[in-house]
N, C-alpha and C positions, 0 to 999 in steps of 0.2 A: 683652618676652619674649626678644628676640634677645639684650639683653645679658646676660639671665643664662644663656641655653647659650653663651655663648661665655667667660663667668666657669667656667660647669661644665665648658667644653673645658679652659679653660686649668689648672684646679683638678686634672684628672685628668692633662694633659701634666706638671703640676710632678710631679702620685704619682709618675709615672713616673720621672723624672727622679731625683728623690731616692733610690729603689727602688734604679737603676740604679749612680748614686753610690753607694749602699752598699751593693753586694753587686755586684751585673751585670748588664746588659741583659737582660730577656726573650729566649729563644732555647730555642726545646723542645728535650730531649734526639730525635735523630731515632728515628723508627720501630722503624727494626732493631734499634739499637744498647739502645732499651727493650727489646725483647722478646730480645735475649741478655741485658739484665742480668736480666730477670724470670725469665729460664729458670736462670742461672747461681743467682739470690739463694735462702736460706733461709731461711725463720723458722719459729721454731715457735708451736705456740697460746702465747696469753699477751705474746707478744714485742712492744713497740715500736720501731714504724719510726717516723723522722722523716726529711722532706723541708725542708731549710733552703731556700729561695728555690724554691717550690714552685710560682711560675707561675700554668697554667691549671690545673695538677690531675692532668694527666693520668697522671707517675709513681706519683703515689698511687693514682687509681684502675686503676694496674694492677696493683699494687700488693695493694691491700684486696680486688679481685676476685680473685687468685692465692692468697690467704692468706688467708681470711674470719675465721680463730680470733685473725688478731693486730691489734694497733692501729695504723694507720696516720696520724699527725698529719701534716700540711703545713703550714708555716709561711714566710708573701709578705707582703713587706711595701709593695709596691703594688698600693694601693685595687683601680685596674683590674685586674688579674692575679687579685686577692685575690676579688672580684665575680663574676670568669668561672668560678674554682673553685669556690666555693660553688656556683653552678650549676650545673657540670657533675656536682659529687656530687652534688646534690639530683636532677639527673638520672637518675643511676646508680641510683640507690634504694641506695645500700650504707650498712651502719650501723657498719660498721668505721672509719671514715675519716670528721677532722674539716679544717678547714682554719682555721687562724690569724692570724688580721691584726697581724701584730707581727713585730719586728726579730729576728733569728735571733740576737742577741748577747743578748738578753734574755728567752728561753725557753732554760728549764732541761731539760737533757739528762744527766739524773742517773738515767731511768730508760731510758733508748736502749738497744737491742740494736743497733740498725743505725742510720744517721747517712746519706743520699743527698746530697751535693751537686753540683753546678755552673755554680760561681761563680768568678769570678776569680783568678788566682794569688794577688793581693795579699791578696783575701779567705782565700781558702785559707791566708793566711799567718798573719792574725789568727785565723782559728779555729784555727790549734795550740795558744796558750793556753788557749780555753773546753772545748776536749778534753780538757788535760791535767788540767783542775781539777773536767772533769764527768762525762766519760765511765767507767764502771768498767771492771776489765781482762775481755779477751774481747768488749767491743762491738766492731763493726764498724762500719769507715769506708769510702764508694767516694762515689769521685770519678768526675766523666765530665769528658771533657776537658782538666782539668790537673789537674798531680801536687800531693801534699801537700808540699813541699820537705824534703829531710830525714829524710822517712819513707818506708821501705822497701815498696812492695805484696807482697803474700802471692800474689796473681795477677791477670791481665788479663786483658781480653778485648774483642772488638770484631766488629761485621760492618761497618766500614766499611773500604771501599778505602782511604781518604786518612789513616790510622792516628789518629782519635779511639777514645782508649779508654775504657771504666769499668776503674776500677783499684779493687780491694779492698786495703783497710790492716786489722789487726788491732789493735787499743791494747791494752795500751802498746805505746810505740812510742819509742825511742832518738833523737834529731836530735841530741845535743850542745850543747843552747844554753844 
């Protein structure tokens, strides 16, 4: 028995691991900095949100409980992170909001209004490709803590002293490349 929780520890440390290689380490967006971007964000009925490296859940379900008429998809690509969401919607009791265990390069974002991430620059870098070829014009893109490179925000905002911001991008969006 011990050897297989300790195959199941190590089974969920690689999730992690690989999660984090591809896309970012686990690190919730903080408190405040959620509740400005919820108070800032819009949608309307009908609108899809999607949350790329969506954690435990929590954006989203702030998310689907702000906006019950619009769809809120999260999308983790580790197990553990992925495991915790699920529960914590299935907690919530909300039926707006799903969470998806799959690589954010490989869900199609063709039908997005809004686009949440916070992931690393380098990631941030590779999704201006999947944007430019999925997003339609008028969705919206906010990043929390690093910038889209290249692309200009429409506006910021933050309550944190140490200046992490969510930054909103409009697509399209000009970089030059």
């Amino acid at each position: 028995m011990w050897i297989v929780l300790q195959l199941v520890g190590l089974a969920l440390l690689a999730s992690v691991a690989y999660a984090a290689a591809n896309g970012a380490p686990w690190v919730p967006t903080r408190p405040k900095d959620l509740e400005a971007f919820i108070k800032a964000l819009e949608l309307k009925p009908g609108e899809k949100f999607y949350e790329l490296g969506a954690g435990d859940g929590r954006v989203c379900i702030a998310v689907a409980r702000k906006f019950p008429e619009a769809e809120v998809v999260g999308v983790e690509l580790s197990v553990v992170q992925y495991l915790a969401a699920r529960l914590r919607v299935w907690r919530s009791g909300l039926k707006n909001v799903r969470i998806l265990w799959r690589n954010a390069f490989k869900v199609s974002l063709k039908d997005a209004a809004v686009v949440y991430v916070f992931l690393l620059p380098e990631t941030n870098g590779r999704l201006d490709e999947k944007f430019r070829r999925e997003l339609r014009p008028g969705a919206r893109v906010y990043t929390y803590a690093f910038r889209m490179d290249g692309w200009t925000p429409t506006r910021e905002f933050s309550s944190s002293p140490d200046g992490l911001h969510v930054r909103e991008y409009v697509y399209p969006q000009s970089t030059g490349k």
